[in-house]
Each structure stands twice: as structure tokens, then as C-alpha cells.
C-alpha positions as CSV (number, residue, x, y, z in Angstrom):
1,X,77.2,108.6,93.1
2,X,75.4,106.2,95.6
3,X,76.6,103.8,98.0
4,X,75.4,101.2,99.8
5,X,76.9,99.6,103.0
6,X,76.2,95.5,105.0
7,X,77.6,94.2,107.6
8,X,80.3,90.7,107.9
9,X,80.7,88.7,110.6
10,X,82.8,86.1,110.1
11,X,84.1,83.3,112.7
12,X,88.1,82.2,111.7
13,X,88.0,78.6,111.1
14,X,91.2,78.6,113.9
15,X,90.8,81.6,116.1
16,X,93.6,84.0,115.9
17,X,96.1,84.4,118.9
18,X,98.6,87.4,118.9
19,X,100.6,88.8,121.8
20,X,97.2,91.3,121.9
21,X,94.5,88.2,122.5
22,X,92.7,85.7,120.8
23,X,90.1,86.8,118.0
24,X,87.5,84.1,117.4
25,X,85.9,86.3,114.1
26,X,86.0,89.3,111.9
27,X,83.7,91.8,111.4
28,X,83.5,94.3,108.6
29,X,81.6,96.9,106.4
30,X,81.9,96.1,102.8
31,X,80.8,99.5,100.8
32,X,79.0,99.1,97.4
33,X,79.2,102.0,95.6
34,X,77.2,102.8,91.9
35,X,77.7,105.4,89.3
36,X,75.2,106.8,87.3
37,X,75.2,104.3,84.5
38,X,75.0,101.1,87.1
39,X,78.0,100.5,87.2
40,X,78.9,99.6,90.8
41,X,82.7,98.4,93.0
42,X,83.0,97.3,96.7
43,X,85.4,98.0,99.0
44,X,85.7,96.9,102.8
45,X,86.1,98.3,106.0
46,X,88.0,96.5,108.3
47,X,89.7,98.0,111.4
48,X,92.4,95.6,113.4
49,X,93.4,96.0,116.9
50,X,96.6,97.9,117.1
51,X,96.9,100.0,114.3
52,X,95.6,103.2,116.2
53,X,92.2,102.8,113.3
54,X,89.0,103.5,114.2
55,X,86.4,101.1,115.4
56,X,84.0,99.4,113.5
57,X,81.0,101.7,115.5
58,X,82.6,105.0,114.4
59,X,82.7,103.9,110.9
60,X,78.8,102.5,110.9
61,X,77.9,106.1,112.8
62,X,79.5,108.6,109.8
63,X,78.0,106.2,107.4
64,X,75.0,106.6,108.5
65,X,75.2,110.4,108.8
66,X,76.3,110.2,105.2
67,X,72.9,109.1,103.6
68,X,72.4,106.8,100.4
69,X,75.3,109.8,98.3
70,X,78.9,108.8,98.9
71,X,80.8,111.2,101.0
72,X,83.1,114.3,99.4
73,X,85.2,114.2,102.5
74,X,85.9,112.0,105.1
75,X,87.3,112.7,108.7
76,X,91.3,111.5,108.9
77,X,90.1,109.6,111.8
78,X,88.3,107.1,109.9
79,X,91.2,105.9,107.9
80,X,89.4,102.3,107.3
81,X,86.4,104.1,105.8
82,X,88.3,106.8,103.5
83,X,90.4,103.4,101.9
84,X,87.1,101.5,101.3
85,X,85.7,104.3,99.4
86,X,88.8,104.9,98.1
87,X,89.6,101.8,96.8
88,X,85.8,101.4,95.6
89,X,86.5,104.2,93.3
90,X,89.6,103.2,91.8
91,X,88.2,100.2,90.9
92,X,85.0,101.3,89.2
93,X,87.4,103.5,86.9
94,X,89.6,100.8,86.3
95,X,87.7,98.0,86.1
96,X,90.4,95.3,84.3
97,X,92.4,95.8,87.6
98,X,90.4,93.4,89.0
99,X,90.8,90.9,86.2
100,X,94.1,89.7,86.5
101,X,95.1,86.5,86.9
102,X,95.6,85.7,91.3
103,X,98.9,84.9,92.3
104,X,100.8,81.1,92.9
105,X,101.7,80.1,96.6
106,X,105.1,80.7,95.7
107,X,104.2,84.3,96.3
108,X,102.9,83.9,99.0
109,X,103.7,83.7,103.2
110,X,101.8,81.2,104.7
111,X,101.0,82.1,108.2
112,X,100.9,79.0,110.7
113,X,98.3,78.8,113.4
114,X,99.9,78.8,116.7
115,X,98.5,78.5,120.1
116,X,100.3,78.5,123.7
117,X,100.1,74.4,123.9
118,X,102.2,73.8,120.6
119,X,105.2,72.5,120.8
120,X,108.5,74.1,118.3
121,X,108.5,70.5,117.1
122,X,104.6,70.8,116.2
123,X,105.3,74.0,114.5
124,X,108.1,72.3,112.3
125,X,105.6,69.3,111.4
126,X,103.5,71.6,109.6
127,X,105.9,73.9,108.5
128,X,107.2,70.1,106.8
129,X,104.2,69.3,105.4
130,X,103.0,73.1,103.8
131,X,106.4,72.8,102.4
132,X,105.4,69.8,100.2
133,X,102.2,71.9,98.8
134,X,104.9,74.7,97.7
135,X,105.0,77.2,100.2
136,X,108.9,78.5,101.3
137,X,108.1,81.1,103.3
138,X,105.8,81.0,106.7
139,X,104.7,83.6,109.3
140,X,104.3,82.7,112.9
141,X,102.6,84.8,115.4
142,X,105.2,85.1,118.9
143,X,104.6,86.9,122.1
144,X,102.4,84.9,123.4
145,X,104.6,83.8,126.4
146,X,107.2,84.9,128.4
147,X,110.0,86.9,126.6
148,X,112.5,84.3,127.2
149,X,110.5,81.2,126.2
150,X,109.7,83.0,123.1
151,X,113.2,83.8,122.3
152,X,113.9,80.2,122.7
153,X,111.1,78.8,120.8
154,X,112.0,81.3,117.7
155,X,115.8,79.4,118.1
156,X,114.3,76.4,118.0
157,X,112.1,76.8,114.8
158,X,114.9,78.0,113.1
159,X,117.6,75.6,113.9
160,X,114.5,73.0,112.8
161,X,113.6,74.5,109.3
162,X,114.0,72.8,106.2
163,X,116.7,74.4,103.8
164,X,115.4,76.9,101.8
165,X,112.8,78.0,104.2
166,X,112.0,81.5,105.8
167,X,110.4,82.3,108.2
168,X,108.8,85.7,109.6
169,X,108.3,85.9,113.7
170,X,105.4,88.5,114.0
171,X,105.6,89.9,117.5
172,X,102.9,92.3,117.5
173,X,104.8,94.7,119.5
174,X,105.1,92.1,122.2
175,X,108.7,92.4,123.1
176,X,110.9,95.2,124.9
177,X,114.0,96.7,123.8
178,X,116.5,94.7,126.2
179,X,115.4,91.9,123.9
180,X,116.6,94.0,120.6
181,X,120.3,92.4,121.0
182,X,119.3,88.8,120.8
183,X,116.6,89.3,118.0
184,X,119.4,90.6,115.9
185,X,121.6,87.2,116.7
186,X,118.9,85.1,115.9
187,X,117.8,87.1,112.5
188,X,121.3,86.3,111.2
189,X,120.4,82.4,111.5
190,X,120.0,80.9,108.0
191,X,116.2,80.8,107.9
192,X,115.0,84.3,109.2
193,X,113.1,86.2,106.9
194,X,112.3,89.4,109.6
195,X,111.3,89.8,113.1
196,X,107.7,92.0,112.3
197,X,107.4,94.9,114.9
198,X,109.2,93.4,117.9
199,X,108.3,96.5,119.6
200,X,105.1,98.7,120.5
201,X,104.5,101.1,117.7
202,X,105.9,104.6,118.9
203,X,108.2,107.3,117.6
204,X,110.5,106.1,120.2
205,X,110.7,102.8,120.0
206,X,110.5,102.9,115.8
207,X,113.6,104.7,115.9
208,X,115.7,102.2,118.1
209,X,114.9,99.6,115.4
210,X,115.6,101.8,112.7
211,X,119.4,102.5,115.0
212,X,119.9,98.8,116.2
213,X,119.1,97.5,112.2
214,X,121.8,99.8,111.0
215,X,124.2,99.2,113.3
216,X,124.2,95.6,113.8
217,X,122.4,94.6,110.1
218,X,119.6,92.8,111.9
219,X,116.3,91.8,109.7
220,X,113.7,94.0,111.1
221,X,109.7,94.7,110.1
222,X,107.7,97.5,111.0
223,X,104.0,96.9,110.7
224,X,101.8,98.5,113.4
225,X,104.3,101.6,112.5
226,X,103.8,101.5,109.1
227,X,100.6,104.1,109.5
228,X,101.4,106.0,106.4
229,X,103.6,104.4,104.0
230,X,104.7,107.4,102.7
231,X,106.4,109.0,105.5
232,X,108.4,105.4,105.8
233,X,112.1,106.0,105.6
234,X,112.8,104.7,102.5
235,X,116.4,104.5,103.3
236,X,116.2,101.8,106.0
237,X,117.3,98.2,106.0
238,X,114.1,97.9,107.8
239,X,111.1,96.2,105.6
240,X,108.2,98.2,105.8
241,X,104.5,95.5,106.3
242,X,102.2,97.9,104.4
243,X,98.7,96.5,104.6
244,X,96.7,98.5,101.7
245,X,92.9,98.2,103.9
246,X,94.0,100.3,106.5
247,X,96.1,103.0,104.1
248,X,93.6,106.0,103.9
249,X,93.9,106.7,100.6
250,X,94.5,104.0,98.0
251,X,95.6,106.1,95.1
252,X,98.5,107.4,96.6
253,X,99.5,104.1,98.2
254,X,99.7,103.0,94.7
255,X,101.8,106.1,93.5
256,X,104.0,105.8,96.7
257,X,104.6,101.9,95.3
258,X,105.4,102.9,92.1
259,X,107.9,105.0,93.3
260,X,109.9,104.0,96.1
261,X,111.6,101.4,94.7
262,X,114.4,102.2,97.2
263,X,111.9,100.7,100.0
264,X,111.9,97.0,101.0
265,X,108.2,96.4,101.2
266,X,106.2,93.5,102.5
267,X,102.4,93.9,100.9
268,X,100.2,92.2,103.9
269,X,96.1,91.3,104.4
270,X,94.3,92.2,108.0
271,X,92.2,88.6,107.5
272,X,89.8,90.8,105.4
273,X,86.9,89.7,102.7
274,X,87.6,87.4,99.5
275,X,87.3,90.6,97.6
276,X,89.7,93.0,99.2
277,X,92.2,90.0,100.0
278,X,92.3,89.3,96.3
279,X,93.0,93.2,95.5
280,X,95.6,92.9,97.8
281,X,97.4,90.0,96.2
282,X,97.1,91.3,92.9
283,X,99.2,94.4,94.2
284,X,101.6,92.6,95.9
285,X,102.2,89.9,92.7
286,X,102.7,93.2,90.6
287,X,105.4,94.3,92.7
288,X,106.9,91.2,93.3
289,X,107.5,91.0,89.4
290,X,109.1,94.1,89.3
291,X,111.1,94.6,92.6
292,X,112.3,93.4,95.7
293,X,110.5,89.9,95.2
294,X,109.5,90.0,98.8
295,X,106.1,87.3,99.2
296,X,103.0,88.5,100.2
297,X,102.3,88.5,103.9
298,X,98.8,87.4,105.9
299,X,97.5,88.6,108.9
């Protein structure tokens, strides 16, 4: 089996801001791989900041070590670049995968675009107006300022939501653990969906969330965490942000879905490709019809 490999560069048509910076593009690898009879699948390699994944240079280097045959093994370094051929191969054996019908924004999270300047009542405008269009659920990027003034404007947006509406706060690790006690008061306010990884990913700091959530019932995320899905404590109140690109191998992600229906699980993109965004849809649509009915998640 061949493969074949080009380079994305993409500028966002709003850059991203998290608590880690402001990312004006994306680049990726997208993999074409063919069997014998022509028959060919993509998949895409797209590292993010924070997820402890390689870097976009280490994956070009072993591909380019790898020749024009696709690799039997790859390093558990290169996460990104074992799920792209991964996935690639799934999808060349099961080819109808790929032709289901996409999803309906009512599955969906839509994530607002937030800079420093905007106001909590210039968040709620649009969160008024995406309402209309049929969206319930929105993701908002915090950590961007001071920890107070974020915990203030997160009060704000929820004392100014709709009814009906959730919302997810994604703090990209951004927050430190004296902070724990008042994210758990404010995730009881109607309107709070989760607070997404209010801590740096670590051992340590995972399992004071996993404590605090169990003790005072507070709506919690993991995402940076979520490294391995299935090494997740299923157990948890915590909702585990699994986002399939940077899962290493893509048939056992699928297994681990199939079978952890014990986990509350948020299926999530890293702003990848058309193609791989879609595949990620389709899985989460498929386990919103059959479980926890949690929406899928973006960026």
C-alpha cells in the first residue's frame, strides 16, 4: 500500500484566541493512501498546541523517511500521524462510513469568537442571534484575562442567556485550583453546560477535578487530559472532550465508544480539514443517537 502526503495552510477567517495565544492559521498534512486496486482514503495530520502531540516538523521528517509504502509501525510519539493513517485505513475498508448523511446544528456546539475587547453583553448579542438559526448550545474560549475578570465575565454570560441555552467555558488550562470553588458555584447556574479543563493538564491537577466534581457535583471537562480515551475514568461525573485527530489509533477509539457507555463524552474537532471535521461529526451524531445526547464540540 502507497501513500502520498501535501501540505495545508489555512488562515481562520477570525483568528483563534485561547488562554495559550492567538492562532491566525492552521497547518496540516493530509495523507492519501491507495491500495492495490486504486482505491485510495485520506486522513489528516494536525497537531494543536497543548495536547503534548508532536509538531507538524517531526511528522513531515518520519514521512519522509517512510518513502512512497505506508508505514507498518509508527513511533508512539507521533500520535497525530499514527490516527491519520489510521483513520485512512478504516476508511478505505469501510468505505459507506463516509456516506452518511452530516449532522443538523441541533447537534452541534457552536463556538463564539471572543477576543479581549468584547464586552459579556457583545457575547450575549450573538449568542441571541445564533440562537435564531437553531443553535442551543455555544462554546466560549476564557482565560484570556485576569482570573477574576474572567470569573466575572462567565457570571455575566450566564445570568444573560436565553432560556434553554448552554453554554461550555473552555479554559484551556488557564485557571488555578484556588479558583475550583467558585467554578463549581457558577456551573450550578441554569445555563452551564461544563467548565472544559479549567486546569493545566497533569496527573495532579486531573485528579483534584476528578475529587472537587464528586464532592461538590460541579460540571467539569477534561480535554487537554483526555490523551487516551481509554485510560479515562469512566466512573466520573467528569465529561471526557475526546477529539478523535489527535487519538493514535482510530479503531480502538471506536471500540472504546462502543463500549463505555458508562462515560459522559463530548466528541470535539481541533479546527481540522472539511474531510476529517466531517468524520468527526458523523461519529459524534452516531453517539448522540444512541447515548448521552451530548452535542458535538469545536475547537
Amino acid at each position: 500500500m502507497r501513500f502520498s502526503c501535501e501540505k495545508f495552510s489555512k488562515p481562520f477567517g477570525v483568528p483563534v484566541k485561547t488562554s495559550r495565544g492567538t492562532f491566525p492559521y492552521r497547518e496540516s498534512l493530509v495523507v492519501r493512501i491507495e491500495d492495490a486496486f486504486g482505491d485510495s482514503s485520506c486522513g489528516e495530520i494536525a497537531p494543536w498546541d497543548g495536547f503534548g502531540c508532536e509538531t507538524l516538523a517531526d511528522a513531515e521528517a518520519f514521512l519522509q523517511s517512510c518513502g512512497p509504502c505506508v508505514p507498518d509501525e509508527i513511533p508512539e510519539s507521533l500520535p497525530c500521524t499514527a490516527h491519520a493513517f489510521s483513520a485512512a485505513k478504516f476508511f478505505l475498508e469501510n468505505p459507506d462510513c463516509r456516506n452518511a448523511s452530516g449532522p443538523q446544528q441541533r447537534l452541534c456546539a457552536k463556538l463564539i469568537r471572543r477576543s479581549r475587547e468584547d464586552s459579556p453583553e457583545k457575547i450575549l448579542e450573538e449568542i441571541a442571534r445564533e440562537r435564531v438559526t437553531g443553535f442551543s448550545v455555544f462554546k466560549i474560549k476564557i482565560g484570556l484575562e485576569e482570573q477574576a475578570a474572567e470569573l466575572n465575565f462567565c457570571e455575566k454570560i450566564l445570568c444573560g442567556v436565553p432560556a434553554g441555552t448552554r453554554v461550555r467555558f473552555d479554559a484551556n488550562g488557564a485557571f488555578s485550583a484556588e479558583a475550583l470553588p467558585r467554578l463549581a458555584e457558577l456551573s450550578n447556574l441554569p445555563g452551564t453546560d461544563f467548565f472544559e479543563q479549567p486546569l493545566p493538564p497533569s496527573p495532579k491537577n486531573d485528579e483534584k477535578i476528578f475529587e472537587f466534581s464528586g464532592a461538590t457535583e460541579a460540571k467539569f471537562a477534561l480535554d487537554e487530559s483526555v490523551r487516551d480515551p481509554w485510560a479515562f475514568p469512566c466512573y466520573t461525573r467528569v465529561v471526557a472532550v475526546v477529539k478523535p485527530l489527535l487519538v493514535s489509533d482510530f479503531r480502538r477509539l471506536l471500540a472504546w465508544l462502543e463500549n463505555s457507555h458508562g462515560a459522559d463524552v463530548v466528541i470535539s474537532t481541533v479546527f481540522e480539514n472539511s474531510s476529517a471535521g466531517t468524520d468527526a461529526l458523523r461519529l459524534a451524531c452516531s453517539r448522540i443517537a444512541e447515548n448521552r445526547r451530548r452535542p458535538f464540540g469545536l475547537g
